[in-house]
Residue, then its C-alpha position, 0 to 999 in steps of 0.5 A: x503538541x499540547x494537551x488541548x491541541x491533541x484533544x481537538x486533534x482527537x475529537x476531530x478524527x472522531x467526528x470524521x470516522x463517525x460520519x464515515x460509520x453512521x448507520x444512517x449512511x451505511x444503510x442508504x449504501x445498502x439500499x442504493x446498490x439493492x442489497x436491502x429491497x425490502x424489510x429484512x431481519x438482516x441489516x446493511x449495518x449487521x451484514x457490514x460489520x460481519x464482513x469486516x470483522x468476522x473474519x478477523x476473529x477467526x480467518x477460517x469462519x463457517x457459514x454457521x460461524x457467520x450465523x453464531x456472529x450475527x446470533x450475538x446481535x440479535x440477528x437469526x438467519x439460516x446458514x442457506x438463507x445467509x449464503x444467498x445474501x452473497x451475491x452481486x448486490x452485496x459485492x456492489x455495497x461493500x464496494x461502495x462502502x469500501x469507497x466512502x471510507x477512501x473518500x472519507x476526509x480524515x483529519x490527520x494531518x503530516x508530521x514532517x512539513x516538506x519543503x522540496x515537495x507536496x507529498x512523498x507518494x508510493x505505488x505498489x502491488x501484492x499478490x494473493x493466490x486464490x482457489x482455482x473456481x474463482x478463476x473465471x473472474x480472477x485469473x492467474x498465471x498458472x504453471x507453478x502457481x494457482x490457476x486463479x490470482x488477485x492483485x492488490x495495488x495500494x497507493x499512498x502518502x509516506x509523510x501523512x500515511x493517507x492511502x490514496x488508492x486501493x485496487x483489487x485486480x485480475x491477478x495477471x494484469x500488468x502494474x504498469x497498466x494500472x492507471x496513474x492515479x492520485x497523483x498532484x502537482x510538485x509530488x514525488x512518485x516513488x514506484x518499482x520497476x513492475x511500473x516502469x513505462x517511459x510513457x508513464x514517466x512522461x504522464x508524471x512530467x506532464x503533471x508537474x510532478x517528479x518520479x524517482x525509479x530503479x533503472x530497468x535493464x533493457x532501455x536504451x541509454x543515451x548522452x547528448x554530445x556533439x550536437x548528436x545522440x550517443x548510446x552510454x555502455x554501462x558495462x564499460x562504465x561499470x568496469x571503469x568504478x570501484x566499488x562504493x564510487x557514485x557517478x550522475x549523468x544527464x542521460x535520455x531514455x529511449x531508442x525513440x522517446x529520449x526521455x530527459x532523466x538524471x542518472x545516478x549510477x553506484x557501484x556496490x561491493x562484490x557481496x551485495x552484488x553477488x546477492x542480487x544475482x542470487x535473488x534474480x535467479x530465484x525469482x519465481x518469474x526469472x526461473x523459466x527465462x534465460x538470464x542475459x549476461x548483461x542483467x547479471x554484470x549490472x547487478x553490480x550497480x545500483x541505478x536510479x534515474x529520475x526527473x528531480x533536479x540535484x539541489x532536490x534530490x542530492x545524489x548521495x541521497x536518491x538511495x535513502x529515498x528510494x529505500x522509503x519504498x520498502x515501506x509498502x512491504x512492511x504494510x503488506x506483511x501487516x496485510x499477510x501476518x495480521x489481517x490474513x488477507x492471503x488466507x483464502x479457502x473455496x467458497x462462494x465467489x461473492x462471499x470472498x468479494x464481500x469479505x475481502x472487502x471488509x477486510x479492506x475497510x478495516x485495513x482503511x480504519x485501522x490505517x488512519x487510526x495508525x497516522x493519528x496515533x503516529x503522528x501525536x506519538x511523534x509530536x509528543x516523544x519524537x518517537x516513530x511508531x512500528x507499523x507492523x507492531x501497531x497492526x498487531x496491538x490493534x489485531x489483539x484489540x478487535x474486538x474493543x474495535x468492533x464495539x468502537x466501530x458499532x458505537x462510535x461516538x460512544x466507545x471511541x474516544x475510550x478506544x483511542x485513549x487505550x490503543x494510544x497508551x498501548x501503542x507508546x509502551x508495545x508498538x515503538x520502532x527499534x533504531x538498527x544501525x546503519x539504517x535511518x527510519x523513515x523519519x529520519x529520511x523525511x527531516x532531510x526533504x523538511 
């Protein structure tokens, strides 16, 4: 990218998070969802930025605290008076806020051109406990866990980084229920087997889209010989393999569906095999059930179906794609370790929303900022940026973000300046052998 090109390119992003924080529109949002009624010393804009950052600077923030931040901006309000700017209407704003900055169109453009697909797109969900009082609105399981749980799922786009759902949900809801959504022609739909439905796979077909999943243990398998259905004993098959040996088959999914799928099936060596029966026995959802015999055998196989076709998804591949998956983890250890969006003490129910909230938005911001500076890093060094390190550069400089975030057109291009710098000398991806970066997995679907 040369210089003038990654100033446009700059500028541009700059424009785009502007239009996105105008005060104008910040306070519009606030009226229309009736937070702001009337004259108030406390604005939309004042009680935005407290939601999102407040936290940040201190995860265990009072009530006082919150009065203290707003002091600083010229705002005084008593600690009950703020107390009771928690309430639905202010949910209904950040809400509404929160949605803009999803809508917003920021111009960050793919590193990688793909050829195979349009996108590379991952679905999955986080859990996050909760105080038991909130479980009148978020309810849990219960049992060994709280009696009141969230449920966070983040969709997004692996080549550009462009997020393209955020959810919070009642924390027993189901993911396969979770609505396909965001999903377009010739996308490749990568999901865990929390999301597995044959329905939900026929809705992908019917998109004109392409999925790429784990198999799960408990569906039929058929193969189409002789003019009839013939069921596949993947334990027999399993026994037939040697470790590190791969078979595809044209398979159908199904005892009434018979879904068309291609199955690659590899059997992996005794260890990784024995580690993966470890990890079922431990999960928390696994420890009250029985296991069946069957489960445990294929645990020494890794089986992935899907609808792509050989020449889009060679099989000695599907693997190294399927692995882009554990993107979403490392996001979600960003959200954890460095935005603490786990760290939930009792408090006012709306006062939570508002603040989870927040913090969504900033993980929105702080989101596209990272596919900028990765994408001009990337242009420039051919060098990949660390996820988690950048979230942690940017979580040292909240408070540089915050005046960028309040002055954006002022202290932003200053602010981009400095987080990029930082971020090729603190925030590069180390190479681990035997592992391709995603990048490095992306230039083979280029």
């Amino acid at each position: 990218m040369r210089p003038s090109e990654a100033l446009r390119s700059k500028i541009r992003q700059i424009e785009s998070i502007s239009k996105f924080l105008d005060r104008k529109k910040i306070e519009c949002l606030a009226r229309e969802s009736k937070f702001i009624q009337r004259s108030s010393a406390l604005s939309g804009m004042d009680f935005f930025i407290l939601c999102v950052f407040a936290h940040q600077q201190c995860d265990q923030i009072s009530l006082e605290g919150m009065c203290a931040e707003l002091l600083k901006n010229g705002v005084r309000i008593t600690k009950q008076s703020l107390q009771d700017r928690f309430n639905d209407n202010a949910v209904a704003f950040m809400r509404e806020v929160l949605n803009e900055s999803l809508a917003l169109k920021f111009n960050v453009g793919p590193m990688i051109s793909l050829q195979t697909f349009k996108r590379i797109t991952i679905l999955d969900s986080t859990q996050i406990e909760l105080p038991e009082s909130f479980c009148i609105k978020y309810k849990g399981s219960g049992g060994g866990a709280s009696a009141s749980s969230l449920k966070l799922q983040y969709g997004f786009d692996v080549v550009s980084q462009k997020i393209i759902v955020i959810l919070m949900q009642n924390g027993v809801q189901a993911d396969h229920s979770q609505q396909l959504q965001g999903l377009e022609e010739n996308d490749l739909r990568i999901e865990d087997l929390g999301y597995f439905r044959l329905q939900r796979f026929e809705q992908i077909i019917n998109a004109k889209a392409f999925f790429l999943s784990r198999y799960r243990h408990n569906v039929t398998v058929y193969q189409w010989q002789g003019q009839q259905f013939h069921p596949v004993n993947l334990l027999k098959l399993e026994k037939s393999m040697r470790p590190g040996e791969r078979k595809t088959i044209n398979a159908f999914l199904g005892l009434n569906e018979k879904l068309a799928v291609r199955m690659i099936i590899e059997k992996v060596p005794p260890k990784i095999a024995n580690e993966k029966r470890r990890k079922l026995k431990t999960d928390k959802q696994n420890k009250r059930k029985n296991i069946s015999s069957k489960r445990l055998s294929l645990c020494n196989l890794n089986i992935y179906v899907t609808n792509t076709s050989e020449q889009q998804i060679p099989s000695d591949q599907v693997r190294s794609y399927y692995s882009l998956r554990w993107q979403v983890e490392i996001i979600f250890k960003a959200w954890k370790s460095v935005y603490h969006i786990d760290h939930i003490r009792t408090m006012k129910l709306q006062r939570f929303e508002c603040v989870h909230l927040g913090t969504l938005i900033l993980i929105v911001l702080t989101t596209n900022l990272m596919s900028f500076c990765k994408r001009n890093l990337y242009a420039r060094y051919k060098k990949e940026l660390s996820e988690l390190k950048f979230f942690k550069l940017l979580k040292a400089s909240m408070a540089a973000l915050q005046q960028a975030v309040i002055n954006p057109r002022k202290q932003l291009l200053e602010f981009l300046d400095m987080i990029e710098s930082l971020a090729y000398r603190n925030s590069i991806k180390e190479a681990k052998s035997n592992k391709d970066t995603p990048f490095a997995i992306l230039k083979i679907a280029a």
